[in-house]
N, C-alpha and C positions, 0 to 999 in steps of 0.2 A: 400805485400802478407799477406794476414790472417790466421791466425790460422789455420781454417778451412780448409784453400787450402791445408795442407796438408795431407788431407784427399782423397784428388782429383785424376785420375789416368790417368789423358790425357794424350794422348801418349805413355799408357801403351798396351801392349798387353795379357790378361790372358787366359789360357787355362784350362776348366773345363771339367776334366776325369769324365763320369755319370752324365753330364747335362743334361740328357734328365729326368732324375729323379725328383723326389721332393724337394728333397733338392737342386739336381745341379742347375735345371733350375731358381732356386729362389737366386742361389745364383747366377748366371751368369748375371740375371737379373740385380742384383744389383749392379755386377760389372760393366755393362757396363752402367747404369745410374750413375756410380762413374764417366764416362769419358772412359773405356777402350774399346778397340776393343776384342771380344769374340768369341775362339773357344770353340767348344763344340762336345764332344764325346760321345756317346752312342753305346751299341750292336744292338739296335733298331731303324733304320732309321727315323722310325715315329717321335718314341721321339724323335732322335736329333733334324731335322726338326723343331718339335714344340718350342724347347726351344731357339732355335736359331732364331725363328721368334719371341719370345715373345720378343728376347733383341733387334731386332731390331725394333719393335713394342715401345719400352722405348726408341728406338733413336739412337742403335748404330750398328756398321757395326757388323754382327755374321759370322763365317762358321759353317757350320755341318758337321760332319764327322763322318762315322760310323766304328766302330770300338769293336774289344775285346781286352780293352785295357791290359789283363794279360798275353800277347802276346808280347814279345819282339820284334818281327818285325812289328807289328801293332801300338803299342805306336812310332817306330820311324818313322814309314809312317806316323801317327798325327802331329807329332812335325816338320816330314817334308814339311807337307801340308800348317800349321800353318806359318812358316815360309817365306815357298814361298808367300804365301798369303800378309801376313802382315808387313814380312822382320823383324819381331824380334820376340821373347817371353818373357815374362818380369813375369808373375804371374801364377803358375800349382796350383790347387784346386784341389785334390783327394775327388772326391766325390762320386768314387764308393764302395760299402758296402752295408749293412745290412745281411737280411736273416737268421738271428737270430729264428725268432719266425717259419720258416718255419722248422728248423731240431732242437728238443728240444728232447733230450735224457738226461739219467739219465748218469752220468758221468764213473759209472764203466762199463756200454754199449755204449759207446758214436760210433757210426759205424765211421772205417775210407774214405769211400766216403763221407759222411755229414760232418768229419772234415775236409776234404781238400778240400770241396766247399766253404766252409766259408773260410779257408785260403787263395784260390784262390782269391774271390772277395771281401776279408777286406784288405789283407795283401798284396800279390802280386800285384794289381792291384796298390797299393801304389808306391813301389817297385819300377814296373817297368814303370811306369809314371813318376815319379819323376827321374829316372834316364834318363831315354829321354831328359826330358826338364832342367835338370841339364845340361846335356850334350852338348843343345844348349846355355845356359847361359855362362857357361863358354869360349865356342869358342866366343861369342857374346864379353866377357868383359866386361857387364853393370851391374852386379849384378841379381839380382830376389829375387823372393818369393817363398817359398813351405810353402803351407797351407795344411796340414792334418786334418781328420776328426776322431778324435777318439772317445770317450766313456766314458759316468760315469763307463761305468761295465770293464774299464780295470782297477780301482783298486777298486771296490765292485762286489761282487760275488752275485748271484741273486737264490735263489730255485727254479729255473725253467727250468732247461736242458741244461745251455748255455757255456758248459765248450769250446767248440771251438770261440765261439765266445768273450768271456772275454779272449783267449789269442792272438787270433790276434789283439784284438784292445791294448792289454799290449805288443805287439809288436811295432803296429803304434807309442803307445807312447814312448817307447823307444827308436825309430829309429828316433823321432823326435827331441830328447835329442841326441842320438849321430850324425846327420845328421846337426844338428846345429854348433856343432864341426868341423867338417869337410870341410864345405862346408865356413864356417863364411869367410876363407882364399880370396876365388871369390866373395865376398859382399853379399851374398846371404842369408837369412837369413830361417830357418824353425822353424815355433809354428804349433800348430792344436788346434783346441776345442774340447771339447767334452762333448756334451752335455746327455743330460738323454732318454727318450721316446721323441722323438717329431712325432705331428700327420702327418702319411703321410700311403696312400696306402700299405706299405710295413707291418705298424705294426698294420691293422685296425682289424687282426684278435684276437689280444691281446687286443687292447683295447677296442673289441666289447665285449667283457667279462665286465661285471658290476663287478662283484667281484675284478678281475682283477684291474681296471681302478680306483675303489674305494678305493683299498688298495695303487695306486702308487701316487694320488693326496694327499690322508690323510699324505704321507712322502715327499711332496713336500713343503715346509710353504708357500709361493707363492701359493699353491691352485689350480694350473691347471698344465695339460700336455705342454709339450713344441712347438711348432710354428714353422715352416720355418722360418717365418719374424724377430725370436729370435734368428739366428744364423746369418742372415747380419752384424749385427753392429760390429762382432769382426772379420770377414771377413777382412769386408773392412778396419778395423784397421789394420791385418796381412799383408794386400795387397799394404798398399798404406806406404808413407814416414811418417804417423805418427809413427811407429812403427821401424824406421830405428836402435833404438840401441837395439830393443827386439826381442830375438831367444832363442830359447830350451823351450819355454815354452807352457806349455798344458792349454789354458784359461777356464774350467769348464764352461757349462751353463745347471744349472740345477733346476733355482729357491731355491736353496737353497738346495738340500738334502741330498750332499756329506755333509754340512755342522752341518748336523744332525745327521752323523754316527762317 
């Protein structure tokens, strides 16, 4: 076996909470041209749909399944569907988030409706995903993966309104450090990334600002915003046996500009 094959994920089965997103779908994508078989969740039919044809479009088998995954009865109907389907769960992708650039208040107004939307779908939806598919790991006995997605802005703060959302994502990471602890015990291991801006629909209203866009590249040293296609490679390291003695950790991808501060 090569090196490489341990990057490989036949036989795996991954479940990606918010695949019908930008990010999910690209990274579901890439899951399953690792080798795995791929579910995928969204609140919006459409999207799951699509992102689950896009993976089998790269080749591998997908389910869609629609879903509000910060719903404790609806993530175990996922993980039960996934199950039944594919008879195991092996890899959970928390990739529901953002919404940042949509509720930007100034922090001694911050409303509490606008902080518990962003808690809901940065924070909870983590939560209560990953406890589902925890859940079936452990009865399973195979081990797994928990991949979170957190944030340059859970340990840099931004002048721009985002006080609820720099503390869910200083949550995710948190919980991704004590969830590694925990869990280490059933072989299971949890890292997250967290990367900086990356281009997607969700943040087009920010970085359609030149000003904006100007000032975030000028603090990148790398020189551009960040990518989809820039968050697969530490995925699929999280996801697959290369990574089998790495857990609690938050892999940065930011072009450089935590490393600036």
């Amino acid at each position: 076996m090569s090196q490489l094959d341990a990057f490989r994920l036949d036989g795996r089965v991954a479940f990606v909470s918010g695949g019908g997103g930008a990010i999910g779908s690209a990274l579901a994508v890439a899951l399953g041209g690792a080798g795995a078989r791929v579910a995928v969740s969204d609140i919006v039919e459409t999207n799951a749909e699509a992102a689950a044809e896009r993976v089998r479009a790269a080749g591998a088998e997908s389910l869609a399944v629609v879903a509000d995954i910060t719903r404790e009865s609806e993530a175990e109907r996922v993980v039960g569907a996934i199950v039944e389907r594919f008879g195991r769960l092996d890899i959970v992708v928390n990739a529901v988030g953002g919404g940042a650039g949509k509720v930007l208040f100034d922090a001694q107004e911050y409303p509490r409706d606008a902080w518990d939307w962003i808690m809901e779908i940065n924070l909870r939806s983590t939560l209560v995903a990953s406890q589902a598919a925890v859940r079936a790991m452990v009865k399973a006995g195979h081990g797994g993966r928990v991949i979170n997605i957190s944030s340059v802005r859970a340990q840099l703060g931004i002048n721009a309104g985002y006080s609820a959302y720099v503390a869910a994502k200083g949550a995710v990471s948190s919980l991704t450090r004590q969830w590694a602890t925990e869990w280490a015990k059933h072989g299971i291991t949890v890292n997250a990334i967290a990367p900086t801006f990356v281009d997607t629909p969700q943040v087009a209203m920010l970085l359609g600002d030149p000003a904006f866009k100007a000032g975030l590249v000028n603090r990148v040293p790398l020189g551009r915003v960040g990518e989809t296609g820039d968050l697969v490679g530490a995925v699929l390291f999280f996801a697959s046996d290369a990574s089998s003695f790495v857990t609690g950790q938050i892999l940065t991808i930011d072009g450089g500009l935590t490393a600036t501060q």
